[in-house]
C-alpha positions as CSV (number, residue, x, y, z in Angstrom):
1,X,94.2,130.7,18.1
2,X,92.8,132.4,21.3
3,X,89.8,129.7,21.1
4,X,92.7,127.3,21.3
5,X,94.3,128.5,24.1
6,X,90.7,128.7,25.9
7,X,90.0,125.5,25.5
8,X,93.7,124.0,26.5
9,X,93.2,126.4,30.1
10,X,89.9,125.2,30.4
11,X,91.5,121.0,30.1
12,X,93.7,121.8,32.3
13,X,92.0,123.3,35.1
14,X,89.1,120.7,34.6
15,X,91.8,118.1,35.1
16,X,93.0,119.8,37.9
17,X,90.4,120.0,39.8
18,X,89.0,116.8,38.6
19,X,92.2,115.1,40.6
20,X,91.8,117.1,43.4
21,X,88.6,115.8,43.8
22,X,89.3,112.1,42.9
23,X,91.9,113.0,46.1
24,X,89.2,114.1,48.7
25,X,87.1,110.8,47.4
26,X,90.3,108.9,48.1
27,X,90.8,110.6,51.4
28,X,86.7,110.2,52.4
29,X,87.0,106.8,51.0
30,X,89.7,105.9,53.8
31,X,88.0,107.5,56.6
32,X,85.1,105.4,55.3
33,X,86.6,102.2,55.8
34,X,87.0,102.8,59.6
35,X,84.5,100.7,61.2
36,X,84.2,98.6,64.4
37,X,85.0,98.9,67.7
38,X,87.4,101.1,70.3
39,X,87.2,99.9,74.0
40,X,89.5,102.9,76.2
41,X,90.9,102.4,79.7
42,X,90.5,106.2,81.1
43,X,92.0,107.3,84.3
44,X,89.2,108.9,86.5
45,X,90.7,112.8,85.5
46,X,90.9,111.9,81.9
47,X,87.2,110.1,81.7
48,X,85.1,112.9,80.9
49,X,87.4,114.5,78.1
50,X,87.4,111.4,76.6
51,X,84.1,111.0,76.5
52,X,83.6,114.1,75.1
53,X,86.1,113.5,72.5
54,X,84.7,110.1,71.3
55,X,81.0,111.6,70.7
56,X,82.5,114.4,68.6
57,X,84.7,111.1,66.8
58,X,81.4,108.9,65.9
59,X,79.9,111.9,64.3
60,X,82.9,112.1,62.1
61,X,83.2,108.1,61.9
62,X,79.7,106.8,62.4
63,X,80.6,102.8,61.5
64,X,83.2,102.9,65.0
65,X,81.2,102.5,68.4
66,X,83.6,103.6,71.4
67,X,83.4,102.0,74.6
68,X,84.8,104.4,77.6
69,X,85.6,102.8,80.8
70,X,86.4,104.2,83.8
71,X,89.5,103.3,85.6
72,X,92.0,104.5,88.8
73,X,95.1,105.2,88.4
74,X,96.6,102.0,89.8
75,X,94.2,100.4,87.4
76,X,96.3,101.9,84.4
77,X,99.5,101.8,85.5
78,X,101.1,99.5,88.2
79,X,98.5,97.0,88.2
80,X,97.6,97.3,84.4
81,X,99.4,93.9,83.4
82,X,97.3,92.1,85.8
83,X,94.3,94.1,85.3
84,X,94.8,93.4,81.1
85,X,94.9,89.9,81.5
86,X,92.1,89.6,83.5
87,X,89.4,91.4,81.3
88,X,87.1,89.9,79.6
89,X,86.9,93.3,77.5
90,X,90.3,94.2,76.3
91,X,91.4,97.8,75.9
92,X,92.7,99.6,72.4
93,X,93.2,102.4,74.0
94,X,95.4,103.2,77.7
95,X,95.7,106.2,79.7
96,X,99.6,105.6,80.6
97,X,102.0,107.5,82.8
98,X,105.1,108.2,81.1
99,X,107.0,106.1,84.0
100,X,105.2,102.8,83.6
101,X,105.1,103.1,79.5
102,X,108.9,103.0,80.0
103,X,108.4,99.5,81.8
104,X,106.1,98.2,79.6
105,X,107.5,99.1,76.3
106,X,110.2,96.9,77.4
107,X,107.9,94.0,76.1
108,X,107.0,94.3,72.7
109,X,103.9,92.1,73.6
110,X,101.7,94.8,75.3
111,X,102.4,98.5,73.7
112,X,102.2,98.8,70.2
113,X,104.4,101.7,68.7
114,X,103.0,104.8,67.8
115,X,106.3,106.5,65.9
116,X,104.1,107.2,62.5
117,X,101.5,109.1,64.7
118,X,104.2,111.2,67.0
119,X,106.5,111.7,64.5
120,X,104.1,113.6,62.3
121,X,103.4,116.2,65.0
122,X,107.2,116.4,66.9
123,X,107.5,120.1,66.2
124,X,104.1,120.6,68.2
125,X,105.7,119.4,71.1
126,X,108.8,119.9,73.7
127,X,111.3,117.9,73.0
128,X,111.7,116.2,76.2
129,X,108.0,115.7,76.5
130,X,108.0,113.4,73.5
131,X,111.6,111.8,75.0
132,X,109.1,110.5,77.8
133,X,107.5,107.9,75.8
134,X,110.3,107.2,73.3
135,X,112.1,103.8,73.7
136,X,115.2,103.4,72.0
137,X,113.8,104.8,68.2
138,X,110.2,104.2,69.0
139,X,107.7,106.3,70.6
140,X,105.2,104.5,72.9
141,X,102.5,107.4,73.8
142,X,101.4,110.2,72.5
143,X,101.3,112.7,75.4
144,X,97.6,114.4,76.6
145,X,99.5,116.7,79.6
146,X,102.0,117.8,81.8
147,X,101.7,117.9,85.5
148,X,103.6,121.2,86.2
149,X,103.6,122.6,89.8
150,X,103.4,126.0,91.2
151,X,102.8,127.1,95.1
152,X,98.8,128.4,96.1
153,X,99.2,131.3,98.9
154,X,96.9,132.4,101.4
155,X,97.7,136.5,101.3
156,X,95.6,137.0,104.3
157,X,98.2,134.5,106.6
158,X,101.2,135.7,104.7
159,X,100.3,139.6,105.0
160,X,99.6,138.5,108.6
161,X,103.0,137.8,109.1
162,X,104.4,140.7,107.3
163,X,105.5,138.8,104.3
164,X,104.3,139.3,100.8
165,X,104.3,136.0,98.1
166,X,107.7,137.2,96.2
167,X,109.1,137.6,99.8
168,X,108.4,133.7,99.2
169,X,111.6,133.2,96.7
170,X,113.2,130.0,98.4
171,X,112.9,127.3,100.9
172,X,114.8,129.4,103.0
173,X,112.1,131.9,103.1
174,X,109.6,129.3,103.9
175,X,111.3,128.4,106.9
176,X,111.8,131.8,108.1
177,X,107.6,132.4,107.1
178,X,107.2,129.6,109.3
179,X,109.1,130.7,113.0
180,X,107.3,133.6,112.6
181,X,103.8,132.4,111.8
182,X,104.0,129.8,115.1
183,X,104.9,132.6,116.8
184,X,101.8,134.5,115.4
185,X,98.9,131.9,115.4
186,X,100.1,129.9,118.7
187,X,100.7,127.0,116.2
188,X,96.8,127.2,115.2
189,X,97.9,127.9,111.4
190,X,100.8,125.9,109.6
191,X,103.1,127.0,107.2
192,X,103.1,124.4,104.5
193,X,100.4,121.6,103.7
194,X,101.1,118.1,102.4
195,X,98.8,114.7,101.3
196,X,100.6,111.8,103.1
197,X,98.9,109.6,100.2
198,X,101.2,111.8,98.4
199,X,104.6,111.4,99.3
200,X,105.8,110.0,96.6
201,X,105.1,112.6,94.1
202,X,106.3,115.4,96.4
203,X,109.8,113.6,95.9
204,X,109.4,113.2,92.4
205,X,108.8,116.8,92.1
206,X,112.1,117.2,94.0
207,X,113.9,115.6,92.4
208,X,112.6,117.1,89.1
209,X,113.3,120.6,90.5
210,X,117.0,119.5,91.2
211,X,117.6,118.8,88.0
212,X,118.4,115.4,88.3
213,X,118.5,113.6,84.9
214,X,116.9,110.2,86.4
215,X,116.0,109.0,89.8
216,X,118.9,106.8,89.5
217,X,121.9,107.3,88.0
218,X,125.0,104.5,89.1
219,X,127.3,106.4,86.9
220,X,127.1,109.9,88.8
221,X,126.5,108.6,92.3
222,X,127.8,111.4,94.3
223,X,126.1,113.8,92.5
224,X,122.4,111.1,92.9
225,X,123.5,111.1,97.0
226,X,124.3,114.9,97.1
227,X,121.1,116.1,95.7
228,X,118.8,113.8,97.7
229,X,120.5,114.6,101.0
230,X,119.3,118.2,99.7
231,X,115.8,117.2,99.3
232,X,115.6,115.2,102.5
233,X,117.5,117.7,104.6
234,X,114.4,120.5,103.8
235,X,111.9,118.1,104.5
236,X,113.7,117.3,107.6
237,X,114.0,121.5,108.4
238,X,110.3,121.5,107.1
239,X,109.2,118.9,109.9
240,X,111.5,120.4,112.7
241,X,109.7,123.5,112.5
242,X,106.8,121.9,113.9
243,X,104.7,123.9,111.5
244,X,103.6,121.8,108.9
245,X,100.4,119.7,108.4
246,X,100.5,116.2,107.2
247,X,96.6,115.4,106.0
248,X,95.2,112.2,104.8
249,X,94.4,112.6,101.8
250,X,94.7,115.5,99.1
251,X,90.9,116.6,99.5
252,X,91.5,117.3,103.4
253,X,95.0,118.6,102.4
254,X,92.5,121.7,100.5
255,X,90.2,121.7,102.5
256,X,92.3,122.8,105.3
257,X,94.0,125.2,103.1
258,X,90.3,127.1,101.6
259,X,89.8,127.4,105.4
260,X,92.7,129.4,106.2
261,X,94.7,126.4,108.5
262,X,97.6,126.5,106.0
263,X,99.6,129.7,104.0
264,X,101.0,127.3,101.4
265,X,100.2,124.2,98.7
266,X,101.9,123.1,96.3
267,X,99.5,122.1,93.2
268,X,98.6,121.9,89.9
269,X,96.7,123.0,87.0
270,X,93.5,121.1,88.3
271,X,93.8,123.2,91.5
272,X,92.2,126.4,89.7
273,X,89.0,124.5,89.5
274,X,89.1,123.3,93.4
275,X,90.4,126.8,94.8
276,X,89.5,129.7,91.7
277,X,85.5,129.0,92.7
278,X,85.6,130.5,96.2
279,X,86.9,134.0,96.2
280,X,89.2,132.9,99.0
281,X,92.4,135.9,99.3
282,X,94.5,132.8,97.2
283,X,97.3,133.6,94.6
284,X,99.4,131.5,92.7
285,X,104.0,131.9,92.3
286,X,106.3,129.5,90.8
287,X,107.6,127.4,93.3
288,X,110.4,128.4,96.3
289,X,114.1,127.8,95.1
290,X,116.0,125.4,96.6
291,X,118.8,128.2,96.9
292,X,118.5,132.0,96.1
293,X,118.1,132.3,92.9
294,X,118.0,128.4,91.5
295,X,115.4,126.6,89.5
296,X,111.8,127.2,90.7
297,X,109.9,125.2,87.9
298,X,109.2,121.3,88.5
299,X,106.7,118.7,87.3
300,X,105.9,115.0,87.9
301,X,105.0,112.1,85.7
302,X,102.2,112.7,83.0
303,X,99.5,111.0,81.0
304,X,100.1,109.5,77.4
305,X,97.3,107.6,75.7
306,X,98.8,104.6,74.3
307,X,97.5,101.2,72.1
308,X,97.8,97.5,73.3
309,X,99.5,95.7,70.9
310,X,96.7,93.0,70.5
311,X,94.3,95.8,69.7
312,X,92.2,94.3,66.6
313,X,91.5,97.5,65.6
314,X,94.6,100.2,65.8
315,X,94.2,101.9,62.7
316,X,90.9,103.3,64.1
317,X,92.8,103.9,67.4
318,X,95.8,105.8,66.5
319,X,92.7,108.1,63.9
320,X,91.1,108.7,67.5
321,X,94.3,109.7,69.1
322,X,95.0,112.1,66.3
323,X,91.4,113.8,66.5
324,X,91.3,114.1,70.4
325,X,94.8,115.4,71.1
326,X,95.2,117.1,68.5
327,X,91.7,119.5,68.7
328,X,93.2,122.8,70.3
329,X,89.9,124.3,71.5
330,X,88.9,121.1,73.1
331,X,91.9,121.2,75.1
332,X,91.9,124.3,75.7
333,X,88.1,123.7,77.3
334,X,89.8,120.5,78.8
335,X,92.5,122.9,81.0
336,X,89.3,125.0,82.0
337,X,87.1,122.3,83.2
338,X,89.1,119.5,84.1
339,X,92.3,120.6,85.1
340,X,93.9,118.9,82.2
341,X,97.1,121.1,81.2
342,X,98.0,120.7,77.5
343,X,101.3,120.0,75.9
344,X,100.3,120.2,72.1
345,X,102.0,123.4,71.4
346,X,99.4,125.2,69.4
347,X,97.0,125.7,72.5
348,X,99.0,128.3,73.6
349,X,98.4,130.8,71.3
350,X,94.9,130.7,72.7
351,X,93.7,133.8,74.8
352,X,93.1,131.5,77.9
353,X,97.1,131.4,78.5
354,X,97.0,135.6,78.7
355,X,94.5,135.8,80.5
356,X,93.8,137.1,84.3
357,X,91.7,135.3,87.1
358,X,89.8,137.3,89.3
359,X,89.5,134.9,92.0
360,X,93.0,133.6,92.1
361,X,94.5,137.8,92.9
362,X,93.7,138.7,89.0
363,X,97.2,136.4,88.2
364,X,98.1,134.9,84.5
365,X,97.9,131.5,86.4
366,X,97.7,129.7,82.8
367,X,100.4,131.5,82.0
368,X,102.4,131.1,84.9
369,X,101.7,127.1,84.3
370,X,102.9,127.1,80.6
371,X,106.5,129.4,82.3
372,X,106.5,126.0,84.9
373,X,105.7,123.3,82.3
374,X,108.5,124.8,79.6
375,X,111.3,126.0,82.0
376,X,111.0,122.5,84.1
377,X,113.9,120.1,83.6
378,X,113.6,116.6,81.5
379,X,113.9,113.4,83.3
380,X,114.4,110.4,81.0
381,X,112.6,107.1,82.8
382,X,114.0,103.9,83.2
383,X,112.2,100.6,82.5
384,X,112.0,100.3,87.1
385,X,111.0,103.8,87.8
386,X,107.5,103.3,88.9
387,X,109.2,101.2,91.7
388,X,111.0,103.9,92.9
389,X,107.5,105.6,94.1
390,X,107.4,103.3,96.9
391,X,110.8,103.8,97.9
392,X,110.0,107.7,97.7
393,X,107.2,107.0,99.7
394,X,108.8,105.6,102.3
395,X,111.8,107.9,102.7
396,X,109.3,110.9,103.2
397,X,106.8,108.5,105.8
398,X,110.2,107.6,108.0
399,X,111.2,111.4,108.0
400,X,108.1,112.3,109.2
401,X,108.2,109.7,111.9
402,X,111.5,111.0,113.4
403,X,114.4,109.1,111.3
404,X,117.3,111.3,110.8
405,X,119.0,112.4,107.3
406,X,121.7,110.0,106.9
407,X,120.0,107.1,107.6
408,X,117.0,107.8,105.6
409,X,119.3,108.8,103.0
410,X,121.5,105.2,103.4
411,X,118.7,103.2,102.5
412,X,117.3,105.3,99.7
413,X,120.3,104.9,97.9
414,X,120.5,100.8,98.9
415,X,116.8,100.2,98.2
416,X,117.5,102.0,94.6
417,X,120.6,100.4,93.5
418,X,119.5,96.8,94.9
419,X,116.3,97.8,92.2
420,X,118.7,98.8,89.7
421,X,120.8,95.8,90.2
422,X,117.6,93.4,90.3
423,X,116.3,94.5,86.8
424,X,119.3,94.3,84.8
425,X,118.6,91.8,82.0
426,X,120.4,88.9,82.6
């Protein structure tokens, strides 16, 4: 009787295991069949982690040969139609910003849905983050970072001046910083830096910090005007103080700060890379509130790999996507080297995020990032968003030429709602 039983445990654990192993020869079986080849448009920031990512993929999938092409960021994005049909080398595989995959998801000839892929990992991600590339019940993109912004401090102009960074609360506080630093420095040092290349996303971010829902919303109009007047009204104060510095570019914007012309920057995560190398007296502080006590987290549009729909080969596509954005300590190493801030959840149990750095006044500043990133308000994007940065461009260029509030403000508001108005469907 007990050789019985023996022998009717031993069946059944040899059958078990038997079809748990035909399973793992099903499951190498599929990754088996994944053969041929990837060809990946990556924006210039994103390039290098890709490329890291894809020789880690072909050791895993030796029959898929990954082309990785460099590309600018009006390459991907506003130009990418024109740059798509032009190539004799079609991408699989887009670096996308979440405001242009909202304009081309529109046509269901050039993004091909990836709503199997993101669904499977939505708890390992905000919420709103994944509402960024979600179209009506299908998600576009599946996101690589967040673009969360805090303010870089010089402690040696601030302590100068008698302030101290959480005497730097608001935008209030800025302003008063800045009467007493032109005092100081004979107007030799300015308060406040900004990339004139970059006006645009310096209204973006705004506009994210005042919580609006969308650039645009016709239904809520006072409440679009009111909060705009608010943003242009500071830039305004900003430029009236005659103490801020308009550079050409973003480079010249930090080089001027690491040199001790400017006390404050606003930047992001890839910052810690062009200022933490230095041991310059630079800390890091969530951004000024717009009023004592109000929001002081804000971010602007992020990166999303997506798949053209005429990709001959997504299966092997949305298997890369998986592996690379998926691989905590990669991205984790990513944040380090490349600036690249992470949004799949799980990173953030990593040490990294708890950590201190010395050259930065011994602050969390991964930490104080992944604060930013999760306390910073949603904005859903509209199919004519990524027109609205020239329009944001533009409003910030003519207050810094002289133009007044109001009428600044007047044709912000037309120029939007004649865009609105222009790409209703018919």
């Amino acid at each position: 009787m007990v050789k019985k039983k023996m022998a009717v445990l031993l069946f059944i654990v040899f059958l078990f295991t038997g079809c748990f192993s035909d399973r793992k020869d099903i499951k190498n079986n599929e990754d088996s069949r994944l053969k041929g080849d990837l060809t990946i448009w990556a924006e210039e920031q994103y390039f290098s982690y890709l490329k890291d990512s894809s020789k880690r993929f072909k050791e895993k999938y030796p029959d898929i040969n990954i082309n990785i092409v460099s590309k600018t960021e009006e390459e991907v994005n506003n130009k990418f139609i024109h740059n798509y049909n032009t190539a004799q080398e079609k991408p699989d595989i887009i670096t996308m910003k979440s405001s242009f995959i909202s304009a081309y998801s529109q046509n269901k000839d050039v993004l091909n849905p990836l709503t199997n892929l993101a669904g499977k990992y939505e708890k390992n991600f905000i919420k709103a983050r994944l509402e960024e590339v979600k179209m009506e019940n299908d998600y576009y993109g599946f996101p690589i970072d967040a673009k969360p912004a805090v303010l870089f401090y010089r402690k040696d102009i601030l302590e100068s001046i008698g302030f101290f960074p959480e005497d730097i609360n608001s935008w209030k506080s800025v302003l008063e910083a800045s009467e007493k630093l032109k005092l100081a420095a004979q107007n030799k040092k300015k308060i406040f830096g900004i990339s004139s290349r970059d006006y645009n996303k310096l209204m973006a971010l705004f506009a994210n910090q005042c919580s609006m829902e969308s650039y645009f919303k016709g239904d809520n109009i006072d409440t679009t005007i009111s909060r705009y007047e608010k943003i242009l009204s500071l830039i305004k104060a900003l430029i009236e103080t005659s103490n801020i510095g308009v550079y050409e570019s973003e480079q010249e914007m930090i080089e001027g700060f690491k040199k001790g012309n400017i006390a404050l920057i606003i930047g992001f995560p890839d910052y810690v890379q062009k200022l933490g190398s230095d041991n310059l007296p630079v800390g890091v502080k969530s951004l000024p509130a717009f009023e004592p006590g109000g929001n002081t987290s804000a971010q602007i549009p992020a990166y999303n790999l997506t798949i053209s729909n005429y990709s001959k080969n997504k299966e092997a596509a949305e298997k890369f996507i998986e592996f690379a954005l998926t691989d905590t300590q990669a991205l984790a190493d990513a944040m380090i080297k490349q600036g690249i801030f992470p949004v799949y959840t799980p990173v953030y149990n990593k040490e990294i995020f708890d950590s201190r750095i010395e050259a930065l006044s011994k602050d969390k500043v991964y930490g104080i990032f992944e604060k930013t990133y999760k306390n910073s308000p949603s904005i859903k994007y509209n199919s004519y968003d990524f027109h609205i940065e020239n329009i944001f461009h533009s409003s910030i260029e003519n207050m810094v030429k002289g133009e007044n509030v109001e009428s600044v403000l007047n044709k912000l508001i037309k120029d939007m709602n004649e865009l609105v108005i222009k790409k209703q469907p018919d």
